[in-house]
TORMI-163542 format. One record per residue (C-alpha): residue number from 1; z, y, x; residue in three letters. Coordinates in steps of 0.001 Angstrom, whole numbers, plus 524288, in hexadecimal, padded with zeros to 5 digits. Each point is the difference from the previous one (the first is absolute). Layout:
BEGIN
> zator,c3,c2,c1,guke
> NUM,Z,Y,X,Ala
...
***
This chain:
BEGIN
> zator,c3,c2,c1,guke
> 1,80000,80000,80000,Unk
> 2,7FBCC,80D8A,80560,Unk
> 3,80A46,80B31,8026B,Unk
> 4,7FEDA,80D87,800E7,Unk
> 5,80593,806C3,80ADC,Unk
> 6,7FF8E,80E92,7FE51,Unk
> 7,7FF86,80869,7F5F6,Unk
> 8,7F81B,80BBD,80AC3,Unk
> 9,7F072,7FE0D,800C1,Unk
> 10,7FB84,7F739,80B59,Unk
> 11,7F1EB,803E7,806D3,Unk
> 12,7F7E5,7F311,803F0,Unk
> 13,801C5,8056F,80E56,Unk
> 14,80F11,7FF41,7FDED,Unk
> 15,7FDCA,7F27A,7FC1B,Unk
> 16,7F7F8,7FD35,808D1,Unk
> 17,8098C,8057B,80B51,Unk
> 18,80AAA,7F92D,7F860,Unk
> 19,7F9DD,7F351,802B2,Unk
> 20,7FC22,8010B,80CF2,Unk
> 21,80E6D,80203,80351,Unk
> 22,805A6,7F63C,7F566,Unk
> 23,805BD,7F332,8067C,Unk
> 24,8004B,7F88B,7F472,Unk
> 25,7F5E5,7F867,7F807,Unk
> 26,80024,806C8,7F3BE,Unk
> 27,7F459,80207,7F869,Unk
> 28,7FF9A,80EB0,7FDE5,Unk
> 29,7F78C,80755,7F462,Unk
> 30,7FDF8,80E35,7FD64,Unk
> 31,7FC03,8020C,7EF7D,Unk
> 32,7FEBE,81036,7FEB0,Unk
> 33,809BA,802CA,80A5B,Unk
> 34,80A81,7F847,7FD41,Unk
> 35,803EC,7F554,808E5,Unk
> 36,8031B,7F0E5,7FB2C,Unk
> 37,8024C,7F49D,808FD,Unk
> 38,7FEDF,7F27F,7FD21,Unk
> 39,8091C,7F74F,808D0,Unk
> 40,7FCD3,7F247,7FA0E,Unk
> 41,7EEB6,800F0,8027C,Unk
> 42,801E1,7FD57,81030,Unk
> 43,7F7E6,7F24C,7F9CC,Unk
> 44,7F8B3,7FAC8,7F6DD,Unk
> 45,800C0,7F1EE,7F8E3,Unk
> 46,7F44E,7F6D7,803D0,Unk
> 47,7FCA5,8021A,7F1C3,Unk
> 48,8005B,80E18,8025E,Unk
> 49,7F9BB,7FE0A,80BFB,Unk
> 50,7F4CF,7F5E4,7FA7B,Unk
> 51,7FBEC,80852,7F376,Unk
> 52,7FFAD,80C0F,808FE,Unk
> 53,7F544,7F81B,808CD,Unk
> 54,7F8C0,7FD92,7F3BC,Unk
> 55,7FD85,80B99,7FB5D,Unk
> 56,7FAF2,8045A,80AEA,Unk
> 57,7F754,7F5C5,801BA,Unk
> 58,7FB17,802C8,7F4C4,Unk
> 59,7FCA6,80DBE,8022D,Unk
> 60,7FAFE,7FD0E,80DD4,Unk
> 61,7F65A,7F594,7FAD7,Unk
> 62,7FB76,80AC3,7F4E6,Unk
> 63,7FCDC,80A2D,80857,Unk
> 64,7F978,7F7FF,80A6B,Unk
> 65,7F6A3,7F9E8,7F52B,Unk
> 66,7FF0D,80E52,7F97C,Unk
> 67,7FBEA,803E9,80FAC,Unk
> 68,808F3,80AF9,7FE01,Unk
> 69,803B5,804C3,80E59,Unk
> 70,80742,80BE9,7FDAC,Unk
> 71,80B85,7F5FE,7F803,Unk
> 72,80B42,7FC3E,806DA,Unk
> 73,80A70,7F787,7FC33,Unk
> 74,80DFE,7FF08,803AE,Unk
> 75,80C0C,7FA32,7FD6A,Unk
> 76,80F38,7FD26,802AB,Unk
> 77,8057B,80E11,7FE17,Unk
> 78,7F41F,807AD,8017A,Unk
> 79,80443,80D7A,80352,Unk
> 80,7F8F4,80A66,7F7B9,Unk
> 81,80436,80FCE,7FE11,Unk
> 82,7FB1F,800B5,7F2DA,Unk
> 83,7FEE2,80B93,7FD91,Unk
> 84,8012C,80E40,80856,Unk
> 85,80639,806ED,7F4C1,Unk
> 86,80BB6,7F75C,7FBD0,Unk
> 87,805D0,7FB1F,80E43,Unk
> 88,7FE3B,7F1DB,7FC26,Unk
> 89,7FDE8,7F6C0,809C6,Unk
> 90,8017D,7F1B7,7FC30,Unk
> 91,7FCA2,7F0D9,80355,Unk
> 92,7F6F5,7F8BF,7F856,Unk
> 93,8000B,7EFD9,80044,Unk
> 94,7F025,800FF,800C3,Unk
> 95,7F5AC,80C08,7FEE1,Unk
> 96,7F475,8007F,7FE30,Unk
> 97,7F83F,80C21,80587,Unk
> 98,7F3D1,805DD,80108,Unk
> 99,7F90C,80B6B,80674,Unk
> 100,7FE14,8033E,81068,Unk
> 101,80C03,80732,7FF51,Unk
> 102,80907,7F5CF,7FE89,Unk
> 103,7F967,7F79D,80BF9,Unk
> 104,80222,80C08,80971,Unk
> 105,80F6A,7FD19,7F9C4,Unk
> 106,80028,7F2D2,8057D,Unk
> 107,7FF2C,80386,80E1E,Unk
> 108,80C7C,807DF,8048F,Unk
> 109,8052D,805CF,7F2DD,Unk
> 110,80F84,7FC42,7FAA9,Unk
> 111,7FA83,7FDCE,7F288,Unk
> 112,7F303,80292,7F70A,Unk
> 113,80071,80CFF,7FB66,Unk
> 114,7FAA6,7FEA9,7F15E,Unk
> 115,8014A,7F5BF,7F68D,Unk
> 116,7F965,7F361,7FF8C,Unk
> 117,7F483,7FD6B,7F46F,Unk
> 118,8089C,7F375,7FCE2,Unk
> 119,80E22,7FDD9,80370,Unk
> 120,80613,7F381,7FD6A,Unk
> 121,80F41,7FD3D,7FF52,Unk
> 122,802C9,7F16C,7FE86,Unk
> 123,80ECA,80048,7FADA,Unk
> 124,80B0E,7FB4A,804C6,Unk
> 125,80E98,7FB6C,7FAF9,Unk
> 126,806EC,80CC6,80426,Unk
> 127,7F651,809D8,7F883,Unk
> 128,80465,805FD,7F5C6,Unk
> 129,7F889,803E4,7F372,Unk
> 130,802E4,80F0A,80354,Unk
> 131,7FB09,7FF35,80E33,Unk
> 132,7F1E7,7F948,7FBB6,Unk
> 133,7FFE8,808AA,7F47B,Unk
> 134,800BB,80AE4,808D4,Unk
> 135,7F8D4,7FB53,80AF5,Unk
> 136,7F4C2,7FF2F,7F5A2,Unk
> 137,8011F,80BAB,7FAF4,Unk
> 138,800A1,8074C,80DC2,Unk
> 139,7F2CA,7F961,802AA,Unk
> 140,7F891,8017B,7F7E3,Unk
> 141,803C5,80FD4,7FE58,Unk
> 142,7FCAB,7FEC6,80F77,Unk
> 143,7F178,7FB82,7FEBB,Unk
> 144,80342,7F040,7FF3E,Unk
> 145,7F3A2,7FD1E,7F724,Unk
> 146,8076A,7F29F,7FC47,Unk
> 147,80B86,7FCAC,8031E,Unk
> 148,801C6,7EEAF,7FF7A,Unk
> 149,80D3A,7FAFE,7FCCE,Unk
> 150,7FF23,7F111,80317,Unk
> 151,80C51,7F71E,7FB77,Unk
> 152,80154,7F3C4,807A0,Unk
> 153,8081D,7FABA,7F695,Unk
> 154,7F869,80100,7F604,Unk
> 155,7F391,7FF53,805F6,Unk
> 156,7FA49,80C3D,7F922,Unk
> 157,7FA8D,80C33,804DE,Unk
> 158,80120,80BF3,7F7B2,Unk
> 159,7F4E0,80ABA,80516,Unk
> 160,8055B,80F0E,7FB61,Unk
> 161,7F5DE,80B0E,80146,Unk
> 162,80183,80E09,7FB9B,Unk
> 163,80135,8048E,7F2B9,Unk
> 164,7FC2E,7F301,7FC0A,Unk
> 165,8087E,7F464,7F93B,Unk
> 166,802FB,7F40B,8093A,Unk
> 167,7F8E8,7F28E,800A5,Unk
> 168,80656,7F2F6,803E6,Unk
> 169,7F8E6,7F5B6,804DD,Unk
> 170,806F1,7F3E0,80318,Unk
> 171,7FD8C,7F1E8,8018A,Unk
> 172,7F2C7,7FB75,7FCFC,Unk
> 173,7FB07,80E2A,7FFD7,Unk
> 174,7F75D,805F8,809A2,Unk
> 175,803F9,80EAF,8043E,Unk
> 176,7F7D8,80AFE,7FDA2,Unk
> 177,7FE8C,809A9,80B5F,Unk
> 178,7F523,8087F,7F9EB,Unk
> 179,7FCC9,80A9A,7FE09,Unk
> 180,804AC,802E6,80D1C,Unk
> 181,7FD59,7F2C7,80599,Unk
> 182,7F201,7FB10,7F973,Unk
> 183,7FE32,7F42C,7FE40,Unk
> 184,80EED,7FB60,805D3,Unk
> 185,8062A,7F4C3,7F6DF,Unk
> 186,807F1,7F66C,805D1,Unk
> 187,807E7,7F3C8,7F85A,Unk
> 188,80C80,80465,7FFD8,Unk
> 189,805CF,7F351,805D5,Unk
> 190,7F8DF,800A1,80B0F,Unk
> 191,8092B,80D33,803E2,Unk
> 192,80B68,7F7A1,7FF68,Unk
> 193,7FCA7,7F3B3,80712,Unk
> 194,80C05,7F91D,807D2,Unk
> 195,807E8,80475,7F3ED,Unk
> 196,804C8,7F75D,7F4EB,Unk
> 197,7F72D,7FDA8,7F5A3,Unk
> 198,8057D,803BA,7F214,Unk
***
């Protein structure tokens, strides 16, 4: 469960700074200035870990048949500032990005400045309803065009966008990435495999 530190605004630099110096292996997240910290995600579950893997496979194999070079996909707390106006800087399980910009990221920056096309957050037993509901909210608002909650549990994936109501897809289903991912449907089950079939 996250806690928040401070009630002063933090910059990303003062996190930043704050982490360089930090001896500890807390997970550290700025959402509009204010500072939370999440003790308990040093790890992941192999079921964390697994689903993670898979939906990034996913998107890798999509955009290498859709020869789209400018896409890059990441994953395992990918670091994104999402947005310059609200000092948010946060970790995503897996992103999905696009655009020249974000490449020149990958080569000596602390995080992607801008938010991913797709971000996926595959949950896990210490989130709370609140912190998802909010994390979803602060995405999208941030440029997120969807935002992919996948339960393991459950094996279901429920896709938000903006200003639109949420779909579920779960097992049997494929997922839907248009409109911003053409042509992108993938069986649901085959984002959870190594996990327990319901």
């Amino acid at each position: 469960m996250a806690t928040s530190l401070q009630s002063r605004r933090m910059t990303v630099k003062e996190l930043l700074d704050l982490e360089r110096q930090a001896t500890d292996d807390i997970h550290r997240e700025l959402f509009r200035g204010q500072l939370q910290e999440f003790p308990e995600m040093t790890t992941r579950s192999p079921r964390h870990s697994a689903s993670i893997s898979k939906f990034s496979q996913q998107l890798l194999n999509w955009a290498e048949a859709n020869k789209r070079p400018d896409a890059i996909v990441c994953a395992g707390e990918v670091r994104c500032r999402m947005s310059t106006d609200a000092e948010s800087i946060v970790g995503v399980d897996v992103a999905y990005f696009e655009g020249t910009s974000f490449r020149e990221d990958l080569e000596d920056q602390a995080y992607f400045d801008g938010p991913p096309v797709i971000a996926v957050e595959v949950l896990s037993p210490s989130n709370t309803h609140e912190q998802i509901s909010q994390r979803i909210k602060e995405f999208l608002v941030a440029g997120v065009r969807q935002v992919w909650i996948a339960d393991p549990d459950f094996q279901t994936v429920a896709v938000y966008k903006a200003n639109v109501r949420p779909t579920m897809y779960s097992h049997g289903e494929h997922l839907i990435g248009a409109p911003d991912l053409p042509g992108f449907e993938c069986p649901v089950e085959k984002l959870f495999g190594g996990t327990q079939e319901m």
